[in-house]
C-alpha positions as CSV (number, residue, x, y, z in Angstrom):
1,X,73.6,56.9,-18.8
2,X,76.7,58.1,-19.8
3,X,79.2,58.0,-16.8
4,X,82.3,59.9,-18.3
5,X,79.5,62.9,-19.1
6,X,78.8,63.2,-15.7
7,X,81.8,62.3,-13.9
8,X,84.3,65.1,-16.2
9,X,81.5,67.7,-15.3
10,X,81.9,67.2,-11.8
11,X,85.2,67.0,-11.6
12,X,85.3,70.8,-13.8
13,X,82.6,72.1,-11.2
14,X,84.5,70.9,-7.6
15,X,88.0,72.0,-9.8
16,X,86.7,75.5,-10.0
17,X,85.6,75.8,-6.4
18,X,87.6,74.3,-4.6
19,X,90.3,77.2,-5.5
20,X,89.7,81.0,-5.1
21,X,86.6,82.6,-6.0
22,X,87.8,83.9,-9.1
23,X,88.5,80.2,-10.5
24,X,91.9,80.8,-10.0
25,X,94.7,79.9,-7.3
26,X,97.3,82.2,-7.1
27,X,100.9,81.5,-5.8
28,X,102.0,83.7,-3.0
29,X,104.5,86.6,-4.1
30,X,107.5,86.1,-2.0
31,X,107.9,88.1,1.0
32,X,110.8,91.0,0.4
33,X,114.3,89.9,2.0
34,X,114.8,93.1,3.9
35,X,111.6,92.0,5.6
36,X,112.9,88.4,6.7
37,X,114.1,88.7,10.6
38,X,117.5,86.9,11.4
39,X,117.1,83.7,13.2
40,X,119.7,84.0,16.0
41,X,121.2,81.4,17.6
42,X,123.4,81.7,20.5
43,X,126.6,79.8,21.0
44,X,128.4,79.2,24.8
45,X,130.8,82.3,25.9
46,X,133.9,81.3,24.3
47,X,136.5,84.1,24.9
48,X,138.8,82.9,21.7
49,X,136.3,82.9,19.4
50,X,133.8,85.5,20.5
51,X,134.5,88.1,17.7
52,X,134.6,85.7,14.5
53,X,131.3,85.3,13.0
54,X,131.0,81.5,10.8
55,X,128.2,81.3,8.9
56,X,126.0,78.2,8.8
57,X,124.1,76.2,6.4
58,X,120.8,77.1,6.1
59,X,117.9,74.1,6.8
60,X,116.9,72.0,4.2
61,X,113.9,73.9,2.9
62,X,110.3,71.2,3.1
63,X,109.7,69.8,-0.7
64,X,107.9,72.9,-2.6
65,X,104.9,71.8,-4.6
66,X,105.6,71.4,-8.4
67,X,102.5,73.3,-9.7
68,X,98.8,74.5,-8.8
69,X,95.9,74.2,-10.9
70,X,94.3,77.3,-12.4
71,X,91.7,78.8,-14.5
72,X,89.8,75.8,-14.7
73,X,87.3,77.1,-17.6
74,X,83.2,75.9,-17.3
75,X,82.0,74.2,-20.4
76,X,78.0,75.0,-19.8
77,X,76.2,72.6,-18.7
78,X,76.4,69.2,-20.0
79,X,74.6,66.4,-21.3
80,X,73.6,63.2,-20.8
81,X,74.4,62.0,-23.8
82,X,77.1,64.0,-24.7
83,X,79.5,64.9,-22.2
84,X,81.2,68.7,-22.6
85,X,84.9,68.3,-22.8
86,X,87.0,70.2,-20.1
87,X,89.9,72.3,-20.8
88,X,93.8,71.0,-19.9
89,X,94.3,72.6,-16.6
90,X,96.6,75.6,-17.0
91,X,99.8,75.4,-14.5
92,X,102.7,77.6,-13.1
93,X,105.6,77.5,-11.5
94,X,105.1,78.3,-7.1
95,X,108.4,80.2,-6.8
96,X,110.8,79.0,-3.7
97,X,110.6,80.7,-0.5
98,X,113.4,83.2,0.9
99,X,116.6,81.6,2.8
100,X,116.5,82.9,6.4
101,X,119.8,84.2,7.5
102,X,122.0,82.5,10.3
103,X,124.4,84.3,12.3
104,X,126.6,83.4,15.2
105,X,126.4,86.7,17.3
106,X,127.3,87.4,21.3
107,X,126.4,84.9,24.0
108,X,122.8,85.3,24.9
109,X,119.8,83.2,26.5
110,X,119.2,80.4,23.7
111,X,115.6,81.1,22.7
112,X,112.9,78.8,21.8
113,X,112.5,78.5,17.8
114,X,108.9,79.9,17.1
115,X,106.3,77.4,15.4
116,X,105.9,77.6,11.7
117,X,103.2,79.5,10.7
118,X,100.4,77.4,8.9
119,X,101.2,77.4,4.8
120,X,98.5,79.3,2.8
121,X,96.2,78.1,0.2
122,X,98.3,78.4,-2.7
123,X,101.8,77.0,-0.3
124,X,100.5,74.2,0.4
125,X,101.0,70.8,-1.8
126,X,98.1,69.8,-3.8
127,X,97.5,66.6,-5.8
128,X,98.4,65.7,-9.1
129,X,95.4,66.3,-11.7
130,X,95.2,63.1,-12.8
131,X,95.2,61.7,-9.4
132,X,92.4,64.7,-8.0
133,X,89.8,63.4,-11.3
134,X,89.9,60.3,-9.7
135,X,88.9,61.4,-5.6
136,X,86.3,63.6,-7.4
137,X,85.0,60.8,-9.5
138,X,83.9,59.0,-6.2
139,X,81.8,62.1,-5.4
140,X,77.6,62.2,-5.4
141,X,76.1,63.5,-8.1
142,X,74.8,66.7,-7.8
143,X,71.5,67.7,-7.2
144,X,70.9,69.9,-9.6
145,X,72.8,67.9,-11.9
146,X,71.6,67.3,-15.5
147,X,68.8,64.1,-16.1
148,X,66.3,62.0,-17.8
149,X,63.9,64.9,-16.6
150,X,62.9,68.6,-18.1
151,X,66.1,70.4,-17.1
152,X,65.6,73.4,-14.5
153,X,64.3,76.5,-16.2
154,X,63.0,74.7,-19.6
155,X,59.2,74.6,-20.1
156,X,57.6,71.9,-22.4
157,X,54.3,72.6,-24.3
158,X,53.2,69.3,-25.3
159,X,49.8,70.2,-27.4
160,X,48.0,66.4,-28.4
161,X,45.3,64.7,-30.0
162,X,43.9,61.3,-28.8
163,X,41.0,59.2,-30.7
164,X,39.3,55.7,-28.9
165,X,37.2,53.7,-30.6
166,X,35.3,50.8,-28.4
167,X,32.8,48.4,-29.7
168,X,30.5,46.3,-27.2
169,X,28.6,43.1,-28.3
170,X,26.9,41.8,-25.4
171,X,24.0,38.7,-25.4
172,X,22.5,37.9,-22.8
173,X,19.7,36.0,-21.8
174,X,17.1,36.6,-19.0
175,X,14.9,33.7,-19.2
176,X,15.9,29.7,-18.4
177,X,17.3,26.8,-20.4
178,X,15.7,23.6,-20.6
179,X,18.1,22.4,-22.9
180,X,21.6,23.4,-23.9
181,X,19.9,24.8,-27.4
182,X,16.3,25.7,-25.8
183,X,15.9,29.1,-24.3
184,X,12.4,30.3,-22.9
185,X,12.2,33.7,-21.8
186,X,14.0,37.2,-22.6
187,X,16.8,37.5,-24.9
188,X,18.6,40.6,-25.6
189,X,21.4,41.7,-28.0
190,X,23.1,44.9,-27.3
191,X,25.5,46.4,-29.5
192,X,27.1,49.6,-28.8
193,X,29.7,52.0,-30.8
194,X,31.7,54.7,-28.5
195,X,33.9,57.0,-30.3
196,X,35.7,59.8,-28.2
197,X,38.5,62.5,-29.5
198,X,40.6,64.0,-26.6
199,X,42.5,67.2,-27.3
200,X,45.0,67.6,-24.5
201,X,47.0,70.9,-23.5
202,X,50.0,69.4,-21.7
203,X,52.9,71.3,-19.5
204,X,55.7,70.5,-17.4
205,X,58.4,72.3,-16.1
206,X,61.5,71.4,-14.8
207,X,61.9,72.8,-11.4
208,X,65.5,71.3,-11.0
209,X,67.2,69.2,-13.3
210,X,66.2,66.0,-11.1
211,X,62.6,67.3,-10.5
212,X,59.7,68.5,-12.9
213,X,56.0,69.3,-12.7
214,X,53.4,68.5,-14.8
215,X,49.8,69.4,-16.2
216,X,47.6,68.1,-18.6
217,X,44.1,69.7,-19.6
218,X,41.9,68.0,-22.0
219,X,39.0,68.8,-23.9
220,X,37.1,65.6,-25.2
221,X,34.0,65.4,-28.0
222,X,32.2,62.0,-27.6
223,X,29.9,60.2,-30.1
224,X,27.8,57.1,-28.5
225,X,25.9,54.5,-30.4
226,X,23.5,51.8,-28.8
227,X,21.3,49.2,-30.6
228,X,19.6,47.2,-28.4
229,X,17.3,43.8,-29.3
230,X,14.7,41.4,-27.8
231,X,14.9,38.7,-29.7
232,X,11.0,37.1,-29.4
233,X,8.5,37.0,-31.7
234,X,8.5,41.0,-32.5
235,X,12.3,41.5,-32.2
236,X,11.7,44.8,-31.2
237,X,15.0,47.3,-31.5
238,X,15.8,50.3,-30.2
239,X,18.8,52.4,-31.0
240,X,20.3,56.0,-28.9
241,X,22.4,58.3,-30.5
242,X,24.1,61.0,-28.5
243,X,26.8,63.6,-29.0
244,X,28.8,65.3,-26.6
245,X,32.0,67.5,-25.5
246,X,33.2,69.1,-22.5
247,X,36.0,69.6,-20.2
248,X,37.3,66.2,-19.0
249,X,39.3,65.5,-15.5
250,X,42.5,68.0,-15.4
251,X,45.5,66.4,-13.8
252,X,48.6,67.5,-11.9
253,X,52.3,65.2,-11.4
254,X,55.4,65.4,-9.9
255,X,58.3,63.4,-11.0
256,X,61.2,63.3,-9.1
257,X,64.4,61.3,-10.5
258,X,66.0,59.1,-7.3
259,X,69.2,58.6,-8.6
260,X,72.0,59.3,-11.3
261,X,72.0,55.9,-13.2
262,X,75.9,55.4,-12.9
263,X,77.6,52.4,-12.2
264,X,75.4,50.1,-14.1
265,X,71.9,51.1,-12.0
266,X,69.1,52.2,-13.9
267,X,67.6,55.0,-13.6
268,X,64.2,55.5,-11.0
269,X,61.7,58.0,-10.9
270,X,59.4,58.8,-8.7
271,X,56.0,59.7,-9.5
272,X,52.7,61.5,-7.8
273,X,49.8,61.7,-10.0
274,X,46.4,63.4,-9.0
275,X,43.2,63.5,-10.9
276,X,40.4,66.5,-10.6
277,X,36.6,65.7,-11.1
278,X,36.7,68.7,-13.4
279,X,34.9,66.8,-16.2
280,X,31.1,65.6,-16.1
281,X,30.2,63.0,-14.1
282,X,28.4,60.5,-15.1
283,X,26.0,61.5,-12.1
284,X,25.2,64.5,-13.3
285,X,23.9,64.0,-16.9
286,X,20.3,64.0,-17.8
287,X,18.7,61.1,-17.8
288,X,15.3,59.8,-18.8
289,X,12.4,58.1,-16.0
290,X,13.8,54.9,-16.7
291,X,17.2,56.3,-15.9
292,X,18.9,56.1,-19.4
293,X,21.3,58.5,-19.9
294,X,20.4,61.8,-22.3
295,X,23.8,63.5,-22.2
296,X,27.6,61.7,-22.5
297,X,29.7,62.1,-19.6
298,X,33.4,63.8,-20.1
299,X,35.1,62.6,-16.8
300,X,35.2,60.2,-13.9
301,X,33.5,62.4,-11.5
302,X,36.2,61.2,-9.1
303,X,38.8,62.5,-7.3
304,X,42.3,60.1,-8.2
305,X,45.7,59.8,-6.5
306,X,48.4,57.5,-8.1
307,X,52.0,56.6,-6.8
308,X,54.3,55.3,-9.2
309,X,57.8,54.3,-9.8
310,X,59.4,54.1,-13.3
311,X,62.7,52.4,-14.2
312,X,64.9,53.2,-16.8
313,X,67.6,51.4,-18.5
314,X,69.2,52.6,-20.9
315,X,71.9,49.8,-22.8
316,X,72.9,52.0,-26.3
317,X,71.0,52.2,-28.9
318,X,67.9,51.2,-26.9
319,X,66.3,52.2,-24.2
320,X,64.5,49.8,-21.1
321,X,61.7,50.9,-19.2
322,X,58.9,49.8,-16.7
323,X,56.8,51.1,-14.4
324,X,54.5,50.0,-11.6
325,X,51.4,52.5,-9.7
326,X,48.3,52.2,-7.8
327,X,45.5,54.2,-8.6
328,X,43.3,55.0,-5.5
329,X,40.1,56.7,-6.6
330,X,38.2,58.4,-3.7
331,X,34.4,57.4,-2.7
332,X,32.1,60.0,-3.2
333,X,28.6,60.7,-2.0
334,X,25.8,60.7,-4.8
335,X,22.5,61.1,-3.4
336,X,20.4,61.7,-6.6
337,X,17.5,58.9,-7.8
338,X,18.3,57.2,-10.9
339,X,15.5,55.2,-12.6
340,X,13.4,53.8,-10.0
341,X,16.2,53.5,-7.4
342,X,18.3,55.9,-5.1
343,X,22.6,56.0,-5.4
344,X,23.7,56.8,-1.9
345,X,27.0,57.1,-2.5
346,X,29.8,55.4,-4.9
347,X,33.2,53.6,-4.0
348,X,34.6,53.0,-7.3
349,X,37.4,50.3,-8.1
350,X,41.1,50.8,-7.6
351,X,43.2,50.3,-10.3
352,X,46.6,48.3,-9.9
353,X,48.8,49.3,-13.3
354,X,51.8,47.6,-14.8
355,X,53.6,49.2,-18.0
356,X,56.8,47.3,-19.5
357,X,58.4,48.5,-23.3
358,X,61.3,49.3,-25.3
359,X,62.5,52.5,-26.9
360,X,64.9,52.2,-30.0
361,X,66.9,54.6,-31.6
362,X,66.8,54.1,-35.8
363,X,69.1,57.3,-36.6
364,X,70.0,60.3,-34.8
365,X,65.8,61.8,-35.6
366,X,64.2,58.9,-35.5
367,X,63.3,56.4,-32.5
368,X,60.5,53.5,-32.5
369,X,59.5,51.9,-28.9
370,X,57.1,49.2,-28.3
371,X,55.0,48.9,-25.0
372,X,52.6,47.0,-23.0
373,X,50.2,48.2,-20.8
374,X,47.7,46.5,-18.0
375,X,45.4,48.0,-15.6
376,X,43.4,45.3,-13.2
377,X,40.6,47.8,-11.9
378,X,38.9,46.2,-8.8
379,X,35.1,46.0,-8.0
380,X,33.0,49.0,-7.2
381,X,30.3,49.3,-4.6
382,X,27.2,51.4,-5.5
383,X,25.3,51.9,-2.2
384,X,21.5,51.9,-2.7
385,X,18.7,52.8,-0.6
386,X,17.9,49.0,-0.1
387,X,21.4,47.8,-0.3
388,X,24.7,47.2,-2.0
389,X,26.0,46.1,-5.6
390,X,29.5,44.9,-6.3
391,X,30.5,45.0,-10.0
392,X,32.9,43.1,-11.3
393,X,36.7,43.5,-11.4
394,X,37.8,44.9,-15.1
395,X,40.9,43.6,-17.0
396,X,42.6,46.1,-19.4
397,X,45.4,45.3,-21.4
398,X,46.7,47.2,-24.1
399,X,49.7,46.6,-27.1
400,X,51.8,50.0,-28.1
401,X,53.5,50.9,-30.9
402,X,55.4,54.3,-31.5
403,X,57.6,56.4,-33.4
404,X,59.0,59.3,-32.6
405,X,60.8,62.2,-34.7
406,X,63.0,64.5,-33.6
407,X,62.1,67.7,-35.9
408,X,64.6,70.4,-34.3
409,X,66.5,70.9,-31.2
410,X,63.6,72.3,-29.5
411,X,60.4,70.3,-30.7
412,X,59.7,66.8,-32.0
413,X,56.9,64.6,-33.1
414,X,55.2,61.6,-31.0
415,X,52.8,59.3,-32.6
416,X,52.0,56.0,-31.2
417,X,49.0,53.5,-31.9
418,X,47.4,51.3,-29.0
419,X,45.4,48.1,-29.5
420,X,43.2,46.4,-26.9
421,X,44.2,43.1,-26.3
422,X,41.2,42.4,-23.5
423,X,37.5,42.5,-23.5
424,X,37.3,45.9,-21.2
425,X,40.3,47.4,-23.7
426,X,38.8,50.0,-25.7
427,X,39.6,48.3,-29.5
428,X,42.0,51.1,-30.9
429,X,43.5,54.6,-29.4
430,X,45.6,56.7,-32.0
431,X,47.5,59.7,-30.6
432,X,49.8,62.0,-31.6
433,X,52.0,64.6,-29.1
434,X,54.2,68.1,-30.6
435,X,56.6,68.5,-27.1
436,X,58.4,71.8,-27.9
437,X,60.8,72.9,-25.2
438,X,61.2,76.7,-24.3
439,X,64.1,78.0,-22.0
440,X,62.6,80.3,-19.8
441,X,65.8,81.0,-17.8
């Protein structure tokens, strides 16, 4: 983060308001002299001198102020990266104030001297420039102030494209061993091909500059291969086809940035994620009287809340992150008879996710980032009619490579490849993101 970016911006913003509301602090015109009252000051009666008038040094006048600051111009607003320089702070003279008059005049009461009236605005002394950057440099940052989020009034339409390619090989053996290399009973093989493109609609919106929403619709088409074998005498096969698309689960975020990144913190951001069951669930496809599936799902069919925090660290050319959520997917009640057997009702496995990478800047349009990702998705628990199954916990780890290209001011390219480095990892996941930033206000 840059620090003398954001520190000269403030500095230009509290300069301008801390003088008159037209940016400007005017000195005082001087009152007229004819206006100025004598200051009297009575002496004790003496008879030999009561007729001669001496005249008396005035008091030393208080230390005027040598100049005010003024018309402190606005840059626009800054950047991160690049901080907006400020103008040299224009300065004029504060002309001296009048000389009250002092007169010896007849013998009278002595009176009290009145207090001084409280200096104005523009009378009284300020500070130095140099030394005022340096008090404002120990202010907070801003609110509103410029971040790593959408700045306030900017809307990003991120339009992407996502394919997944999985491939299961499963053997498994329902019979019993009498020796290590001697199976009697049933052996199947199971192979199985999944294929699924995701075209996403994404949007987010910067609310302020240190808070933006978020929403991504996706549309996915899914293409599903199955062999399966009983390896006996017959080796009987059978193999499903199915093809399917639909609306998948739409999500909402909020991202909130905590802090400013200055003196040598990183940057956090908070995150709230929450996932519709707007897709089909797997629940509710067709399914045959043995209970295999007919249609493809498109979504969880589960409601999802997830908490995050990302850190960012940014040490020139490159770029730090990681971040850290939990997933908590809600239980839902199923009621419907699948196969032979009734689904009361579904908890399905938490998800505790860790993200770590690397973001480097090649050129001033070009930047390549490498990342890890790693989801450890806890059991579910399908509730039967007769009783409960626990599945087991899923490991998925995934390896990403990106690069990204900065086409224009206003839109750039994203394209990143992800390769499974687990069993439960779907193999490969190409995608490709156009974010193009409109300023709505």
């Amino acid at each position: 983060m840059n620090r003398s970016a954001l520190l000269g911006a403030t500095a230009a913003l509290a300069l301008v308001i801390a003088f008159a509301p037209g940016g400007t602090a005017q000195a005082a015109p001087a009152e007229e002299e004819e206006n100025v009252e004598p200051l009297i000051i009575e002496l004790p009666p003496d008879p030999a001198e009561a007729e001669t008038a001496i005249p008396l040094a005035p008091p030393p006048r208080p230390a005027e102020p040598p100049v005010a600051v003024i018309d402190i111009p606005v840059q626009g607003e800054p950047s991160v990266a690049q901080g907006a320089p400020i103008e040299p702070a224009a300065v004029v003279d504060i002309p001296p104030q009048p000389k009250p008059k002092v007169l010896v005049a007849a013998p009278q009461p002595v009176p009290q001297p009145a207090p001084a009236p409280a200096p104005t605005p523009a009378q009284a002394q300020v500070e130095p420039p140099q030394q005022q950057s340096l008090a404002i440099a120990d202010m907070p940052l801003a609110p509103d102030f410029p971040g790593v989020l959408t700045r306030r009034g900017a809307l990003v339409i991120e339009p992407g494209i996502e394919y997944s390619h999985t491939d299961v090989n499963q053997f498994s053996f329902g019979g019993v061993a009498i020796l290590d290399t001697v199976l009697v009973g049933a052996i199947e093989a199971n192979q199985a091909n999944r294929d699924a493109v995701t075209a996403t609609l994404g949007l987010r919106y910067g609310i302020t500059n240190r808070m933006e929403g978020e929403l991504r619709i996706p549309y996915m088409y899914r293409d599903d291969s199955s062999t399966n074998t009983f390896v006996n005498n017959s080796n009987i096969s059978e193999s499903i086809s199915l093809t399917d698309h639909g609306l998948g689960d739409i999500e909402g975020a909020l991202h909130y940035q905590v802090n400013d990144g200055t003196a040598g913190w990183p940057v956090f951001v908070g995150n709230f994620r929450v996932k519709s069951d707007s897709g089909t669930s797997p629940y509710d496809v067709d399914r045959n009287m043995f209970g295999v599936e007919q249609e493809l799902a498109t979504g969880s069919g589960f409601w999802g809340f997830e908490p995050s925090i990302t850190l960012i660290a940014p040490s020139d050319p490159a770029v730090f992150y990681a971040n850290i959520g939990y997933l908590w997917n809600m239980e839902a009640d199923i009621d419907k008879q699948i196969g032979n057997r009734v689904v009361q009702k579904v908890d399905p496995g938490d998800a505790i996710r860790f993200g770590a990478g690397m973001g480097l800047a090649l050129n001033e349009k070009v930047s390549f980032s490498i990342g890890y990702q790693h989801d450890w998705i806890l059991k579910t628990t399908t509730t039967f009619d007769d009783g409960k199954v626990d599945s087991p916990s899923l490991s998925v780890g995934s390896l990403t490579f990106g690069v990204n290209w900065q086409m224009s001011d206003s839109s750039a390219l994203s394209v990143s490849v992800a390769v499974g480095v687990t069993e439960d990892a779907p193999d490969v996941r190409l995608m490709a993101r156009v974010p193009i930033t409109l300023d709505l206000f």
